[in-house]
Every structure is written in structure tokens, then in C-alpha cells.
C-alpha positions in Angstrom: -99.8 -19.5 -41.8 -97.7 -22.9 -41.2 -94.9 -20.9 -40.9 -95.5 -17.1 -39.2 -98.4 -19.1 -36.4 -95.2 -19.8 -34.4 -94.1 -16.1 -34.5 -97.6 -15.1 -33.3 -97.5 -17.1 -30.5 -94.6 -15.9 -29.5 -95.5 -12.0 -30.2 -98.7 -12.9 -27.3 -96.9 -14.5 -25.0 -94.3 -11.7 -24.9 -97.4 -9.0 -24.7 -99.0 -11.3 -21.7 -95.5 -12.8 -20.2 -97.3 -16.0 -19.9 -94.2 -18.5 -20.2 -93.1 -18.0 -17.5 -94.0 -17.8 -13.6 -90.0 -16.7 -12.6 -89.8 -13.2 -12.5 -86.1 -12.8 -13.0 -86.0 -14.6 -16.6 -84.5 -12.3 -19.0 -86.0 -12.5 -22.6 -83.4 -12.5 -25.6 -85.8 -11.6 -28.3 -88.1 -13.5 -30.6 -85.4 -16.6 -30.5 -84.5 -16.4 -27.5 -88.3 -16.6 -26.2 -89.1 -19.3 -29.0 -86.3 -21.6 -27.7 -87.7 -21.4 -24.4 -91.1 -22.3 -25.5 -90.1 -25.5 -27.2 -87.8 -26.5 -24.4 -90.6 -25.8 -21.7 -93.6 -27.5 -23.8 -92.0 -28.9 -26.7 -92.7 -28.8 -30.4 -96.2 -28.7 -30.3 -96.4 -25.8 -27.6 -95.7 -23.8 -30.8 -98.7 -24.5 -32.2 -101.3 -24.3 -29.5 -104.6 -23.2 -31.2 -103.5 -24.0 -34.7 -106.2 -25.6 -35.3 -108.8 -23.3 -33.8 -107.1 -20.6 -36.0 -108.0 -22.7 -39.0 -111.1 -23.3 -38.2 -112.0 -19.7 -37.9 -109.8 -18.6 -41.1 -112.8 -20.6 -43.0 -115.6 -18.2 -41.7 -113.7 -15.1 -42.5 -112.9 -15.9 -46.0 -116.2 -16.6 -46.9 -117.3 -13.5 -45.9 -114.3 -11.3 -47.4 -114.9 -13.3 -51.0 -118.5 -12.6 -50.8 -118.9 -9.1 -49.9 -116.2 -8.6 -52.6 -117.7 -10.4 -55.4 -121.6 -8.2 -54.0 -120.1 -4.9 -54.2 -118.1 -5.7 -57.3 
């Protein structure tokens, strides 16, 4: 997760076009978009809501380990 969360922030923001308020930016891919997000907000704008991610990760695989061991 360390290493695709990046990639799934940048998959949203490209679905939402939230980077940026300029309308005549052109994107250059998944890179190209990923560059601009770390020089806009820096490292750390990569990983906005990593932790909230996390956090809710724990929830789900509770339940996925227990309704597989139940109907086992």
C-alpha cells in the first residue's frame, strides 16, 4: 500500500482535476501529473489520507477474516 497509495492519488485527482485551478495545463500521464503534485505540495501531498486509509484497512480486514473463517 506504501507504494501503489501514490498512484491512487493520482488516479482521483485526474478523475476530479483537482490539482489544478488553470484550465490550460496539459496532463502528461500518470508522471507527468505525479511530478506536478510533488512540486505544487511537496512530498507529503502524495500521501494525503495515508493514514485515514490505514485506519480503515483495519476494519475491513477484520471483517473479511472473520466471515471467512464463519462460512468455512
Amino acid at each position: 500500500m506504501l507504494f501503489t497509495y501514490p498512484l491512487d492519488v493520482v488516479r482521483v485527482r485526474l478523475a476530479t482535476n483537482m490539482i489544478s485551478k488553470e484550465a490550460d495545463i496539459v496532463y502528461k500521464g500518470i508522471l507527468g501529473y505525479l511530478k506536478l503534485i510533488l512540486k505544487n505540495e511537496g512530498f507529503f501531498g502524495i500521501y494525503k489520507g495515508f493514514l485515514v486509509t490505514c485506519i480503515g484497512l483495519v476494519p475491513y480486514c477484520t471483517v473479511s477474516f472473520v466471515s471467512y473463517d464463519y462460512l468455512r
